[in-house]
C-alpha positions, 0 to 999 in steps of 0.5 A: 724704197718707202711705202706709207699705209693708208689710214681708214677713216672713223666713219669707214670703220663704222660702216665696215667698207673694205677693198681696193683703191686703185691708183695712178701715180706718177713717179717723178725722176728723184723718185718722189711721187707727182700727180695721184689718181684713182682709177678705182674707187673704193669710196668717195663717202668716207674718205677711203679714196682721198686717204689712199691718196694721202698715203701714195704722195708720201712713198718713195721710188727708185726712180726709172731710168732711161738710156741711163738717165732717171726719167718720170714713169707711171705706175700703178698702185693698190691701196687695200683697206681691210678690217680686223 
């Protein structure tokens, strides 16, 4: 329902890193998002991993329903960082 862009960091930009982070996230059952990981690391130096992080907490979900009932799902998401 809402996804937020991650930002690159100034250093990021600097060093020209571009790609993916991949994550783990748990949607909760109001569709807020719970627990955030990454399962693959784009950078750890310049701050790129932690922003796609940053970026995932402030989305918003449908949440899954089960039997009728929103229930917590886990999902996975790509943060792609690309310079212009």
């Amino acid at each position: 329902m809402k996804d937020v862009k991650p930002n690159y960091t100034a250093d990021a930009i600097a060093n020209r890193i571009q790609g993916t982070v991949l994550l783990s996230v748990v949607v909760l059952s109001n569709g807020t998002v719970g627990d955030v990981s990454v399962v693959r690391s784009l950078d750890t130096t310049y701050g790129l991993d932690a922003q796609a992080v940053l970026a995932a907490k402030q989305w918003l979900f449908n949440p899954g329903v089960k039997d009728g009932v929103p229930v917590a799902v886990r999902v996975t998401i790509e943060m792609s960082f690309t310079l212009r």
